[in-house]
N, C-alpha and C positions, 0 to 999 in steps of 0.2 A: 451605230447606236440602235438599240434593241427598239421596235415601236411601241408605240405607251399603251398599256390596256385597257380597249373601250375605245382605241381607236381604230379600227380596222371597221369601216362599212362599207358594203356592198349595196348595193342598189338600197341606199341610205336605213338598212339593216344592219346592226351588232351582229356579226358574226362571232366574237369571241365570247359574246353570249347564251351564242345558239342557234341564234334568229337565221333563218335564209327569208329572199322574198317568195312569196306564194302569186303567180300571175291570178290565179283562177280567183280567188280570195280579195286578189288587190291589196298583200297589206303583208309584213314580215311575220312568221309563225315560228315556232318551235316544236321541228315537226314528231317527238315524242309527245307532246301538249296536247296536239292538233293538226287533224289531217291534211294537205293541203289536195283536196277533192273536192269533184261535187260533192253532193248529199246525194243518198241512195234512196232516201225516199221523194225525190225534186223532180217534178215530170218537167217545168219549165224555169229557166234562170235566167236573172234578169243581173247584165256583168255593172251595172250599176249606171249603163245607156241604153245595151241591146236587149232585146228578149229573145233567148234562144229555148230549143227544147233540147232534151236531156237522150241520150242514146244508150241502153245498155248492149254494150258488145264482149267481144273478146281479149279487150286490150281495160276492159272497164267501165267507166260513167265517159262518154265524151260530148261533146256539144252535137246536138245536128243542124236544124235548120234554124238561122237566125237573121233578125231586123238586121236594116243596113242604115242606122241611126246616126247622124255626126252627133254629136254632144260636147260642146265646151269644158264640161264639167262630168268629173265623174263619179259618181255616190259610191256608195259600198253595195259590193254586190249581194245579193240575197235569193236564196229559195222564192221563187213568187207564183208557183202551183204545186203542192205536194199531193203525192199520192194518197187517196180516202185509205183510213183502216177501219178494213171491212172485215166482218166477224163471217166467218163461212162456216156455218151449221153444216154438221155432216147429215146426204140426204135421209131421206125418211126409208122407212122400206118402203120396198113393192110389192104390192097383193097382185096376186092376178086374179082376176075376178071367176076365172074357171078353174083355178086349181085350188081356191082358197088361202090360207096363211102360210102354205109349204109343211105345215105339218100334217104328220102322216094319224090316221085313224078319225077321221071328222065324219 
């Protein structure tokens, strides 16, 4: 007997709808939807007990140094220091004071 549709869960995610679980997220995704990663702009994350910081390497976003929290309970995890977006004016020129503005004929 064929299994019924809408039954099939995996770590109590609908697979037959798409869903796999996401560890990092805490929660089932559809990973066309949504990516199951840090955030690229998260300097530190908080897994919904620990607060860890964020590492960018070679392999991607992965956890580095994190609390060593027990917690009962576990919230949803969240970005909880994003990185400032900072506007970078490009510099100014430079005068030299003994040759003037660089142009020629002064």
């Amino acid at each position: 007997m064929p299994p019924k549709i809408g039954s099939d869960y995996i770590n109590n995610c609908l697979v037959s709808a798409g869903y796999t679980w996401c560890e990092i997220l805490n929660k089932c995704v559809r990973l066309w939807e949504e990516m199951c990663s840090y955030p690229v702009n998260c300097l530190t994350w908080n897994d919904g007990c620990n607060i860890c910081s964020l590492i960018e390497g070679e392999e991607g976003i992965t956890l580095g140094v994190c609390s060593e929290m027990y917690c009962f309970t576990r919230n949803m995890p969240f970005c909880q220091v994003q990185t400032p977006e900072i506007a970078i004016d490009p510099m100014p020129p430079v005068i030299n004071p003994f040759l003037g503005d660089g142009t020629i004929g002064h």
